[in-house]
Each structure stands twice: as structure tokens, then as C-alpha cells.
C-alpha positions as CSV (number, residue, x, y, z in Angstrom):
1,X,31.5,-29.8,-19.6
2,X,29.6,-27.0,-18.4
3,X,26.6,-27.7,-19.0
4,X,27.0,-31.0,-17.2
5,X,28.2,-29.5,-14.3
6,X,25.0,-27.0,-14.3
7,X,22.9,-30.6,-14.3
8,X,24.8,-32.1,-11.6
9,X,24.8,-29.2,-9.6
10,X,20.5,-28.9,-10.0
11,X,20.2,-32.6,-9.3
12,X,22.7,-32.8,-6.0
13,X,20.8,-29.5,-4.7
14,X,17.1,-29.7,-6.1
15,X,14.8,-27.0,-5.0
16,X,17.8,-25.5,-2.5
17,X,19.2,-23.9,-6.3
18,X,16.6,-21.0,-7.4
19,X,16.0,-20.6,-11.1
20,X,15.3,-17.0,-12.4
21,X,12.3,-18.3,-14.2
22,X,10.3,-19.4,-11.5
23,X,9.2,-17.7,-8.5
24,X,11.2,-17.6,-5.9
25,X,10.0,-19.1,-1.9
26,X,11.0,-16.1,-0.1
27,X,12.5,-13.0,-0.7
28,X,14.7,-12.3,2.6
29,X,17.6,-13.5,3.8
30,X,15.8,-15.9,6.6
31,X,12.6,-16.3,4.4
32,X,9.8,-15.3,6.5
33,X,6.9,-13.4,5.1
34,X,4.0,-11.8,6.2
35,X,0.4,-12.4,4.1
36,X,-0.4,-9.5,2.7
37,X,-4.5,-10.1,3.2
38,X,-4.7,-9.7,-0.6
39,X,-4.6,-13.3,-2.2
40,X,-4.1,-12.0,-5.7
41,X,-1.0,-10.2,-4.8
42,X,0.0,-13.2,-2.6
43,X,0.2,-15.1,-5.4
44,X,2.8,-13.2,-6.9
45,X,4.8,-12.4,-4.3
46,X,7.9,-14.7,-3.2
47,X,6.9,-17.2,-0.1
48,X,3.0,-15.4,-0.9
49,X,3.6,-12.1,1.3
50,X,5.0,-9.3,2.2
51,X,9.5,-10.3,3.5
52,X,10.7,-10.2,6.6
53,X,13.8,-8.1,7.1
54,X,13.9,-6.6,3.8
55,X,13.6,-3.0,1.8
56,X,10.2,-3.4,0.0
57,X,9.7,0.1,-2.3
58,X,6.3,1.2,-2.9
59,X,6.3,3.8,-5.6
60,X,3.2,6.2,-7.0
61,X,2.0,9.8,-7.8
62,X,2.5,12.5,-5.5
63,X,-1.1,13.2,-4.1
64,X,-2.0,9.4,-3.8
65,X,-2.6,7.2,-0.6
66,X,-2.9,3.6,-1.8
67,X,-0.1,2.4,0.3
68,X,-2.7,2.2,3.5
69,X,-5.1,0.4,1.4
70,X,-2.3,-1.9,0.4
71,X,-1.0,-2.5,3.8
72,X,-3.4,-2.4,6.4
73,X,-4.6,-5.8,6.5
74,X,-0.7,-6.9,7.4
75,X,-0.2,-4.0,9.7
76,X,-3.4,-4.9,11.4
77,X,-2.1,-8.5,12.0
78,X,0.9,-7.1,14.2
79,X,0.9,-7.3,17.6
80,X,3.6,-4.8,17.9
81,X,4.4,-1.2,16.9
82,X,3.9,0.4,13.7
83,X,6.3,3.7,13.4
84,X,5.4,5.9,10.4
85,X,8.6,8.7,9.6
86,X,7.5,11.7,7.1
87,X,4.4,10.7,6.4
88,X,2.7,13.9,4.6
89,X,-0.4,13.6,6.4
90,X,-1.8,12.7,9.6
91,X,-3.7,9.3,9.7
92,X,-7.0,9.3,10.6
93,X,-7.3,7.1,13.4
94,X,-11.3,6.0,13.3
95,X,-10.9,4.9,10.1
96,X,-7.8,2.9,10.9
97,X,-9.4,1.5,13.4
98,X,-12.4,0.2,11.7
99,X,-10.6,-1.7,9.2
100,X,-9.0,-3.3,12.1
101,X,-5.4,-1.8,13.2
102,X,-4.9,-0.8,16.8
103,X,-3.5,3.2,16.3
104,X,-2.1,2.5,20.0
105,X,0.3,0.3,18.3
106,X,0.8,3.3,16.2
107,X,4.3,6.0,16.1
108,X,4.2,9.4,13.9
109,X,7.3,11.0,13.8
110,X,7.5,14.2,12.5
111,X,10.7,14.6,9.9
112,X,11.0,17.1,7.2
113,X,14.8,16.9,5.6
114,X,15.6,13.7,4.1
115,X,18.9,13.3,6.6
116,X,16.3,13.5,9.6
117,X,14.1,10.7,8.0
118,X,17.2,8.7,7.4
119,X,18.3,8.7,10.6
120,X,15.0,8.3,12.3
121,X,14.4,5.2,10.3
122,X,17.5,3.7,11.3
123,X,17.1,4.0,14.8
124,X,13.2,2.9,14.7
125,X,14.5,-0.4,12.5
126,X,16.6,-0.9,15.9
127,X,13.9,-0.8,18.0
128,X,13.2,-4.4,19.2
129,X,9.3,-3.6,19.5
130,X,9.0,-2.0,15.9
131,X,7.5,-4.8,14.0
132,X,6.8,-2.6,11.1
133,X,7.9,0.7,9.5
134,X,7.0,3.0,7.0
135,X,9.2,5.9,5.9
136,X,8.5,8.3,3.2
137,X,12.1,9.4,0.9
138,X,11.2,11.7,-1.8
139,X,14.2,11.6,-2.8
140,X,17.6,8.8,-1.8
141,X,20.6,7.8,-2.6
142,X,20.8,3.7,-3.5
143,X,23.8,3.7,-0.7
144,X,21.2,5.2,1.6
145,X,18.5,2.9,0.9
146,X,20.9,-0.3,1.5
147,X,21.6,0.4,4.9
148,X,18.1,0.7,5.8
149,X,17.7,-3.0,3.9
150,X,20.3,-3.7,5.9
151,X,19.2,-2.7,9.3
152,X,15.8,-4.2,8.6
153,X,17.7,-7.6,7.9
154,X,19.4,-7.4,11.2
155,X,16.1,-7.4,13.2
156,X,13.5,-9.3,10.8
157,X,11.7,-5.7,10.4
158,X,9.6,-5.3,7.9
159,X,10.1,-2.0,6.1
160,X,8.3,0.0,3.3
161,X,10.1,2.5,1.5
162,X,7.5,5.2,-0.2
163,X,8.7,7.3,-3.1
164,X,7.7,9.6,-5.8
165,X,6.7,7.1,-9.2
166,X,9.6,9.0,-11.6
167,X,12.0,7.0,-9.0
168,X,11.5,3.9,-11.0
169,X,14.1,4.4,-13.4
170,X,16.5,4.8,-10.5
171,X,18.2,1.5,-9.3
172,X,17.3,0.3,-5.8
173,X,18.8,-2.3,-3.3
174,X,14.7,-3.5,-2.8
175,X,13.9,-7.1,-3.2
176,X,10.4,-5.9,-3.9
177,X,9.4,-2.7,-6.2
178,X,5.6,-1.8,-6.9
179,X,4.2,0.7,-8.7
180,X,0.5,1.7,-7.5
181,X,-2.0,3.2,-9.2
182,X,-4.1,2.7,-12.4
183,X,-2.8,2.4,-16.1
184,X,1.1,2.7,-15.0
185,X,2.2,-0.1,-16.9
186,X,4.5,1.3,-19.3
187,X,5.2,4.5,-17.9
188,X,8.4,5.7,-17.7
189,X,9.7,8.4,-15.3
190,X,9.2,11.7,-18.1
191,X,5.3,10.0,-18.3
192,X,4.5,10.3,-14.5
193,X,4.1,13.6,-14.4
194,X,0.4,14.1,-13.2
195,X,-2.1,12.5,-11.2
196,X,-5.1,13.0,-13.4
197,X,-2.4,11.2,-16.2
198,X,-1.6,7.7,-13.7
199,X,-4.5,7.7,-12.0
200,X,-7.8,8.8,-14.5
201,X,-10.8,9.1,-12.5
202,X,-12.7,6.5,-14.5
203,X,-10.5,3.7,-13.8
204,X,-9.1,4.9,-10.2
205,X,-12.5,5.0,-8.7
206,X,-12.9,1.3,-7.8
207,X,-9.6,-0.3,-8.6
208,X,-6.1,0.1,-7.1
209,X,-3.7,-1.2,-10.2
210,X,-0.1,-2.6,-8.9
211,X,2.4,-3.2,-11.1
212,X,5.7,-5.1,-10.2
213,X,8.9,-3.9,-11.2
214,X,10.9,-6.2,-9.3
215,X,10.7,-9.0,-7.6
216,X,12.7,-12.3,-7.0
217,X,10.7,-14.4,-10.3
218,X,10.1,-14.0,-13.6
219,X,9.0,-10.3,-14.2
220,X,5.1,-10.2,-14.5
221,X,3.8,-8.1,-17.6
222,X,0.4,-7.7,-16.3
223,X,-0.9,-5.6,-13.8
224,X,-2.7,-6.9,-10.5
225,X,-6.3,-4.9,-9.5
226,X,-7.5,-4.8,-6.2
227,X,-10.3,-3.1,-4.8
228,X,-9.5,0.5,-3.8
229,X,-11.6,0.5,-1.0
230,X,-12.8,-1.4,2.0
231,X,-16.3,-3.0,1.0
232,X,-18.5,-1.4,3.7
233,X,-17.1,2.4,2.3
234,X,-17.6,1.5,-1.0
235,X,-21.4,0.2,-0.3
236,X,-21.5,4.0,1.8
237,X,-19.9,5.5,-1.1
238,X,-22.7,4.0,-3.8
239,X,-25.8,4.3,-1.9
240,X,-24.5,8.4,-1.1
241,X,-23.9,8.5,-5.1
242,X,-28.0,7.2,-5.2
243,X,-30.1,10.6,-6.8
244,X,-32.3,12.1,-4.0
245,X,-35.2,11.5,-5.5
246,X,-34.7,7.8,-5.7
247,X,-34.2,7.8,-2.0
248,X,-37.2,10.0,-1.3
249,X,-39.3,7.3,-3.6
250,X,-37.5,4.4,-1.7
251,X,-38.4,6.1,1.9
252,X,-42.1,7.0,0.5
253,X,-42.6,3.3,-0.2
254,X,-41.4,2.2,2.9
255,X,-44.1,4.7,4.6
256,X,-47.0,3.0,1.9
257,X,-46.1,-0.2,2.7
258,X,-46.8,0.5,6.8
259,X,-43.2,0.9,7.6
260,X,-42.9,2.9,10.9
261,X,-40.5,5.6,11.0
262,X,-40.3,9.3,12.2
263,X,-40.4,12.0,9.7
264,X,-37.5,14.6,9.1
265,X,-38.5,18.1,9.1
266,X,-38.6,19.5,6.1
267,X,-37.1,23.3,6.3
268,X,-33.9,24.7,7.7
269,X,-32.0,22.3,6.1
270,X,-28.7,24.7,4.2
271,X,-25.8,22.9,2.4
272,X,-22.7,22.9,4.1
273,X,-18.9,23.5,2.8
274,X,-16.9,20.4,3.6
275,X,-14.0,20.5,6.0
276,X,-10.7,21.2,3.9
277,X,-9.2,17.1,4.2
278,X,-6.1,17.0,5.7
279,X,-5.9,13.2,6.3
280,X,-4.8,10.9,4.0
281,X,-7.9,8.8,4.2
282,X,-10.4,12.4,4.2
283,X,-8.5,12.8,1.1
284,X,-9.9,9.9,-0.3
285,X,-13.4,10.1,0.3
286,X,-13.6,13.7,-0.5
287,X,-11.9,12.3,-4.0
288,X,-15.0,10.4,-4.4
């Protein structure tokens, strides 16, 4: 009798009645989603991007910063303002801006107890020209977490929710949970205890490694790899990685073949200590 009430029930409602092994159209409450610019993640992700007016929870080392590698090709699609609360460091704007997001558009505030963060998130979330929001919690309570999902819900806001990768064990109101960096499938919270252990340099270099926890679909026991960097800083990155003497014979061929060029002089040329990196994106390319 059951079971032919379950049938009845799927063929009165068709595709309105979700089934926990297929992937669900949208995530959120009203459905609306935001592309992600990453078609291989899209894929995977309910209605193909990022929800509307729900807790999405972005979880990885301490010492990483792959969420703006993640993100910015949504963030740069808003038209409205992006407000970031604890976020350990300060974004460097030029390199925002070349990968396309308008830092006018964007809000720092400044937040070190968890309490302040809370509250500043809240009140950002009820902002009507916040499109977006990204709030750092090292560590939250579930109750605290479901009233920002909540408040997000309320005013179609998108909000990301960064934490600490040994929070994965923890149980989350999120409709969406990812954990970002390389080799992570697998590891539980007393694993994720060291960068150089998640995130090896020989397979962090060029590939940012997601892995969903959670999502509304069938769980996915793979892992997703996206480039780690925007394609003109990795070409920088590789041809600054050439030996010198491969560019000197490169630039001495140019000057056989007739090129025309004007010489460098040769002396008073000293190497210079690098700037300690204090943004999250120096951070990265001193890294490499």
C-alpha cells in the first residue's frame, strides 16, 4: 500500500517531488543561482551555480586563499556591493581589478571577536544593496550559522561562510559545503592539521582541488580541479620560472636575427629582499 502511494504521489507531481539520487534544480528556497564562471563545478552544483539566499560554507587550511580564486568570477558579475567581515588580510585591489571586480563595489569591515563578526554579518545581510557577503567564523555555533542562512533567505543574499577545514566534522545548517584545497578527500578533522599536509606543493601549484561535502544530490566521491590561477599569472608565473640563461640566449637571438631593441646596462644591478606579503593575493605569488 505504501509503496503504491509513493508511485501515485511521483506520477501526480513529476519533477515538482526531488529524489535524493539525482541532483537537485536549485538549492534555495526560491531557486535562483548565480553561475559560478567555473563550468566543471557548475555541473555539480544544484540549478549549475552558486544559491541565492542561502549559507554556502567554504572550508580549508588556515594560511590558504582559494576562496577568491573560487569566487571572483561571480563577484565580478554583481552590480552591487560586496561586504567582506574578518577577512585576515587586506585584498589587493589591482589584482582584483584585473580579473574583472569593481573594488568600489567593495566593503572591508574590520571584526576581530566572533560576536562582532556575527553581528556585522547580520546587519550587512540586511542591507538591500549587499548583493554578496563573505564572513570569516573560525569558530560557530550551528544555531549561529542558521540565522545567518536565514537572514540571507530573507533578502536573496548570497553568503559564504569561510572556516577552518577541521570544521567539517561539525554539523552545519549550509545547503552547500566545500572543502578547497589539494588531496583532502578523505581527510578527517585530526588529518587537517598542516598546510604542507592538504595542500603539497607538487600538486597545489597549478590546481585548486574542491571536494563537496554536501550538497542537495547524490554525494560526489571525486574531487573537482580547477586551475589555481588566472591564465595570464600563470603564463607570468612560467616564463619568470624560465633559467636566465635561456632568456639571455632567447634575447641574443632576437638581436642576430636584426631585432631592434635597446640594451640594458649591464652593472649595478643588486638583488633585492621582497616586500613581507601581507595581502592575500601577495601571499600567493610569493608562494610560487
Amino acid at each position: 500500500m505504501a509503496l503504491s502511494s509513493v508511485s501515485t504521489l511521483l506520477e501526480t507531481f513529476g519533477d515538482a517531488v526531488w529524489r535524493a539520487d539525482a541532483l537537485a534544480e536549485a538549492a534555495s528556497a526560491d531557486g535562483g543561482v548565480l553561475p559560478s564562471g567555473h563550468a566543471l563545478l557548475d555541473a555539480q552544483l544544484p540549478g549549475g551555480g552558486w544559491p541565492l539566499g542561502a549559507l554556502c560554507e567554504m572550508l580549508q587550511v588556515p594560511g590558504g586563499a582559494a576562496e577568491w580564486r573560487l569566487l571572483l568570477p561571480a563577484l565580478a558579475a554583481l552590480s552591487q556591493s560586496v561586504v567582506l567581515v574578518g577577512a585576515p588580510h587586506v585584498p589587493f585591489g589591482p589584482a582584483l581589478a584585473a580579473q574583472g571586480l569593481d573594488v568600489r563595489r567593495l566593503i572591508r569591515v574590520q571584526a576581530q571577536a566572533v560576536p562582532q563578526r556575527l553581528w556585522a554579518a547580520e546587519q550587512a545581510l540586511r542591507c538591500a544593496g549587499v548583493a554578496a557577503l563573505l564572513v570569516w567564523l573560525p569558530q560557530v555555533r550551528s544555531d549561529h550559522l542558521r540565522r545567518l542562512h536565514l537572514a540571507a533567505q530573507a533578502h536573496g543574499t548570497l553568503l559564504f561562510v569561510l572556516r577552518p577545514a577541521a570544521a567539517q566534522d561539525e554539523s552545519s545548517p549550509a545547503v552547500l559545503r566545500l572543502l578547497l584545497g589539494a588531496n583532502a578527500s578523505g581527510a578527517g578533522a585530526d588529518q587537517v592539521t598542516s598546510l604542507a599536509q592538504v595542500m603539497p606543493a607538487s600538486a597545489s601549484d597549478d590546481q585548486l582541488e574542491i571536494h563537496i561535502l554536501k550538497r542537495r544530490g547524490p554525494p560526489l566521491a571525486g574531487m573537482l580541479q580547477l586551475p589555481a590561477r588566472p591564465a595570464a599569472l600563470s603564463a607570468l608565473l612560467a616564463v619568470s620560472a624560465l633559467p636566465r640563461d635561456h632568456v639571455l640566449t632567447g634575447r641574443a637571438g632576437q638581436a642576430r636575427s636584426g631585432a631592434q631593441h635597446e640594451s640594458l646596462p649591464s652593472t649595478g644591478w643588486r638583488s633585492l629582499p621582497l616586500p613581507e606579503p601581507d595581502h592575500a593575493l601577495d601571499r600567493l605569488v610569493a608562494s610560487a
